[in-house]
Steps between C-alpha positions, in 0.01 A plus 500: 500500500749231384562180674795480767816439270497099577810333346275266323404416180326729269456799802784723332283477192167560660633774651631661229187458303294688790771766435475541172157492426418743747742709419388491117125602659616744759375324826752518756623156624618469904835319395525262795751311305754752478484776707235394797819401764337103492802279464314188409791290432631509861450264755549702766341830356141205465586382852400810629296673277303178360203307660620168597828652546541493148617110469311463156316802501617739205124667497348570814655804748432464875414833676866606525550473127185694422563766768870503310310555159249786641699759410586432172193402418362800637738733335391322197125566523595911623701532153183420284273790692558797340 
């Protein structure tokens, strides 16, 4: 799974790392940067989704952000049972 995509230094590149190594090994990666619905870099998408109401919280979801994320995430885990 990669990190949230914070607008901070040195997360585009970690994330893209995670990407590309695990692509060049064939282990799926949960892309929570990209394609996971978390928009990180909004104050009012943390306010409500974020513990603390997101303030300075970039990291941590409260239970309305992780209920939001269920579904993806389980989607995610169904694709790699075959």
């Amino acid at each position: 799974m990669t990190p949230w995509n914070v607008d901070r230094p040195y997360f585009k590149e970690v994330i893209e790392e995670i990407i590309s190594t695990c692509g060049r090994y064939g282990i799926p990666v949960l892309d929570a940067a990209h394609t996971s619905g978390i928009d990180v870099n909004n104050p009012e998408f943390r306010a409500k989704y974020f513990q603390g109401g997101g303030v300075n919280d970039t990291a941590h979801l409260n239970a309305a952000g992780h209920d939001l994320l269920l579904d993806y995430g389980e989607k995610f885990i169904r694709s790699l049972v075959k």
